[in-house]
C-alpha positions in Angstrom: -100.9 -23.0 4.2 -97.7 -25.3 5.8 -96.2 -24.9 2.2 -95.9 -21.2 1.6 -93.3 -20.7 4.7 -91.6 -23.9 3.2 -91.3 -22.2 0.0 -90.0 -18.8 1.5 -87.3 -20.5 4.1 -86.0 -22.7 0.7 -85.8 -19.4 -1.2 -84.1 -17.1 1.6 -81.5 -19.6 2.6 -79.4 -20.2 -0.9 -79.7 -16.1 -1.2 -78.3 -15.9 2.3 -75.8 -18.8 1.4 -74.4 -16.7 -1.7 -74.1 -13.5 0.1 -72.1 -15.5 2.8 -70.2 -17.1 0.6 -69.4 -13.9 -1.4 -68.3 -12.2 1.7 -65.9 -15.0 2.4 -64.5 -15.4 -1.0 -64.1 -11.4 -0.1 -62.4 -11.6 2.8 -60.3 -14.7 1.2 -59.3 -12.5 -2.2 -58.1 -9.3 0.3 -56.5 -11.8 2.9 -54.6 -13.1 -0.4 -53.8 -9.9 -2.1 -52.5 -8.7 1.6 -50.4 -11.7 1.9 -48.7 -11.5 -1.2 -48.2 -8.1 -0.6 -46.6 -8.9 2.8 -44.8 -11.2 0.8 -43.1 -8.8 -1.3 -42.4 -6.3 1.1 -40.5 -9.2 3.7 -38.2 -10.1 0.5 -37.3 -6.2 -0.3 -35.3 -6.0 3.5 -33.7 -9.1 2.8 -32.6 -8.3 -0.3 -31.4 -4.9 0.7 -29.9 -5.7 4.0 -28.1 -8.3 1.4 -26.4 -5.8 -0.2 -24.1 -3.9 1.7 -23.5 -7.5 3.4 -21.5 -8.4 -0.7 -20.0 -4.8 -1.1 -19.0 -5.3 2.6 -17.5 -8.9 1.8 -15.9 -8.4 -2.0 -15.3 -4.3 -1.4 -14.6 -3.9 -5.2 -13.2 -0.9 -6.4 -13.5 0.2 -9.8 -10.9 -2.2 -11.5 -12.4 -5.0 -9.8 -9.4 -5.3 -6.9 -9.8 -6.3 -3.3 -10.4 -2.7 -1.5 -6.8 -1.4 0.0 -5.6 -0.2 3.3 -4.5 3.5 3.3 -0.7 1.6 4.0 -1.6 -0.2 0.6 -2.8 2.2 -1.3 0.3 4.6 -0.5 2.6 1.7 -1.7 0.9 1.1 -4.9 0.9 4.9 -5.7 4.8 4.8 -4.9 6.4 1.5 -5.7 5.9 2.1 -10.0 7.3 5.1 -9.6 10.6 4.2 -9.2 12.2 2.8 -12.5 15.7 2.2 -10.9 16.2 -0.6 -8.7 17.0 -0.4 -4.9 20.1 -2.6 -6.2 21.1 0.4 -8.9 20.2 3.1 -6.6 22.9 1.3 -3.7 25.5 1.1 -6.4 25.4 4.4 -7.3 25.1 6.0 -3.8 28.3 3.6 -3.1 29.7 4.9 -6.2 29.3 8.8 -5.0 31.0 8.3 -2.0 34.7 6.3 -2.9 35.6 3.4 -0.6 31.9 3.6 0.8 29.8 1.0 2.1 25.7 1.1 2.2 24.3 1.2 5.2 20.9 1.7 3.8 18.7 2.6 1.2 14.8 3.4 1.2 12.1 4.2 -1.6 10.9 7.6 -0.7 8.1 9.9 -2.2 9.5 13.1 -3.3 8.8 16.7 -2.4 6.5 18.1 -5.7 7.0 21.6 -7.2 10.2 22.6 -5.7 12.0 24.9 -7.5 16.0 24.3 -7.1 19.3 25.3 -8.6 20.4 22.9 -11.1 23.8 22.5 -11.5 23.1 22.2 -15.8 20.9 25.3 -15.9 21.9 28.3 -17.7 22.9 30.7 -15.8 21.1 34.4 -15.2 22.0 37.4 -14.1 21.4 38.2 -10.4 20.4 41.6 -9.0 23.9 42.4 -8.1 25.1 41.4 -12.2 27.0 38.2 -11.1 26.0 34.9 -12.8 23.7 32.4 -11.1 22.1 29.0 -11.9 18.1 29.2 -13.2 15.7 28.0 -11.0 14.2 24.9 -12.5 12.2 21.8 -11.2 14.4 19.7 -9.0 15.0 16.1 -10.2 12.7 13.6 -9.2 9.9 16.6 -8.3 6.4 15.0 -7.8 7.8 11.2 -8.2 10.0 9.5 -5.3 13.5 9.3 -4.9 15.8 6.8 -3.0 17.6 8.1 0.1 20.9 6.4 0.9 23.3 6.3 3.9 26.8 5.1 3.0 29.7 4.7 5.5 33.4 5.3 4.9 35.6 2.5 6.5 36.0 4.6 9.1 32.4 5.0 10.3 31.6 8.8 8.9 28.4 8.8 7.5 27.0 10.2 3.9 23.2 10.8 2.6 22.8 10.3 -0.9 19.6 11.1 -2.5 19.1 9.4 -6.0 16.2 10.1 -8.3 13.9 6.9 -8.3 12.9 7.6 -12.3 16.4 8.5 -13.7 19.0 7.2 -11.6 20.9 11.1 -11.4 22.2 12.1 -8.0 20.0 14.6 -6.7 21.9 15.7 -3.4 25.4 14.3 -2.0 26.3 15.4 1.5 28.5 14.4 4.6 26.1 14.4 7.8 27.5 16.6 10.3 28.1 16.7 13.4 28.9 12.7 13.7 29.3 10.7 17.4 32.9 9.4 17.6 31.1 6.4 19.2 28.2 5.9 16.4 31.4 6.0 14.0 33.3 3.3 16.0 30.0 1.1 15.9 29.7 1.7 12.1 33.4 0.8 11.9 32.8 -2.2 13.3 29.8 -3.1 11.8 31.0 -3.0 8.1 34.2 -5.4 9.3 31.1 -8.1 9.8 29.1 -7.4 6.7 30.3 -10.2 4.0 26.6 -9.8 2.3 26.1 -7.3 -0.4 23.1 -5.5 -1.1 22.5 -7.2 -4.4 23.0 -10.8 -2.5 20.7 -10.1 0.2 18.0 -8.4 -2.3 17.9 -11.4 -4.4 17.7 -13.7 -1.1 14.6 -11.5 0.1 12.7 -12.1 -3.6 13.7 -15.2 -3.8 11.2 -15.7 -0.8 8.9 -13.4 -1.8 8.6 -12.3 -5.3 7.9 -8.2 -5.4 10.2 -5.1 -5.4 12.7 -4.6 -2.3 11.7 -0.7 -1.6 14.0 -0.5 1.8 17.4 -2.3 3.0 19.1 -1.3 6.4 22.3 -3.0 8.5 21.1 -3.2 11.7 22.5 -5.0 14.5 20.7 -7.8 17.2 21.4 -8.4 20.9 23.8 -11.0 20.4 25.9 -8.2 18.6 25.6 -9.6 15.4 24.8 -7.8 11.9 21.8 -8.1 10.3 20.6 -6.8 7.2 16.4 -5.8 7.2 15.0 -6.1 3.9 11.6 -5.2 3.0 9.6 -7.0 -0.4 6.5 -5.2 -1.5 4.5 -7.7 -3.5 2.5 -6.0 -6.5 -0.6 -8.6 -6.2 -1.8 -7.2 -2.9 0.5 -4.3 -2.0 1.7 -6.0 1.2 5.0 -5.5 2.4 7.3 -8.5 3.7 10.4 -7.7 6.2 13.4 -10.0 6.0 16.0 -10.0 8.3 19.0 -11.5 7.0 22.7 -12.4 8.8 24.8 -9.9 7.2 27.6 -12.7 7.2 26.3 -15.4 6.3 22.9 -14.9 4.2 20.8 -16.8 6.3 17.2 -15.7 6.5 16.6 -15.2 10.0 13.0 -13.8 10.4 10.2 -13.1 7.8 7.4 -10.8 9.0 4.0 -9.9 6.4 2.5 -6.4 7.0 -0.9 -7.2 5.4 -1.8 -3.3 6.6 
């Protein structure tokens, strides 16, 4: 009689061992299955939040390049435009004006799609039956063109506009309506300047290697004539200022625009 419970107790408790056990193996496959899942999904916001973080910190563009400032990008677009030199483009502006000497010269983006007068054009009838030039596209149209001031000795002032591609003048004129004092102060500046444009262009590269795109005579506090030079390097588009004594060739100041 004792051994029939005995018998039932043994046989109930290894059935309600493997239903136990089963439940916990359960529990332990879903708690598994749930971590690795959790797993998975904590490595997908790393991984995303880790990209923007590389665009952010290489910023390639399509050719591979550092990303460049809008000041950088506007240089790059300009700078291999121009197939004459700031060095040519003073020479020739000097050359327009006899007796002349720069007072600066600046690499400029010209005005696209203009229709001028040229000089060369065959000429049309007008409405009234005269002759007149045919409009055509003015030189340098949609490039960039370098702007030149040029002083006689004594102090009047000329704008010559050369085309950056070619090296034609585009426009020669006298600026009018000139101060008697600003032409006393030019006078006196170009008695000072021993530095030509050439000299102080190579001093500026020498420095920095890249294309000169501006020069200007300028003067300091001290009274003294300076000329400003500015270097765009081609590797990052930066631009370099130089200011250089206009006597003696020293380099004075060197300031980067990484912008």
């Amino acid at each position: 009689m004792n051994l029939q419970p005995t018998h039932v107790y043994r046989a109930v408790v290894p059935q309600a061992r493997r239903v136990r056990i089963a439940a916990l193996c359960a529990v332990a496959v879903a708690a598994l299955v749930s971590g690795c899942g959790n797993s998975g999904d904590a490595k997908s916001p790393r991984a995303a939040a880790g990209q923007p973080e590389v665009r952010q910190t290489v910023s390639p563009s399509p050719t591979g390049s550092p990303r460049l400032t809008e000041d950088q990008a506007a240089r790059k677009a300009l700078v291999p435009t121009a197939k004459v030199t700031a060095v040519q483009a003073a020479a020739t502006a000097v050359g327009e004006v006899p007796g002349s000497t720069l007072l600066s010269i600046e690499l400029k983006r010209s005005a696209g799609g203009a229709a001028t007068a040229s000089p060369t054009a065959s000429p049309t009838a007008s409405p009234d039956g005269s002759p007149s030039p045919s409009p055509s596209a003015s030189p340098g149209a949609g490039g960039s063109a370098w702007v030149a001031e040029v002083s006689e000795k004594d102090g009047t002032e000329h704008t010559v506009r050369i085309d950056a591609a070619s090296g034609d003048v585009i426009r020669s004129r006298t600026d009018p309506g000139q101060d008697a004092d600003d032409k006393r102060e030019r006078a006196d500046w170009l008695t000072k300047v021993k530095q030509t444009p050439e000299q102080v262009a190579k001093a500026a590269t020498d420095r920095k290697k890249g294309t000169v795109t501006s020069m200007e005579l300028d003067d300091t506090d001290s009274g003294d004539v300076i000329w400003s030079v500015e270097v765009v390097s081609t590797d990052d588009w930066n631009k370099t200022t130089f200011d250089i004594d206009a006597t003696t060739g020293d380099i004075l100041s060197e300031d980067v625009d990484r912008d």
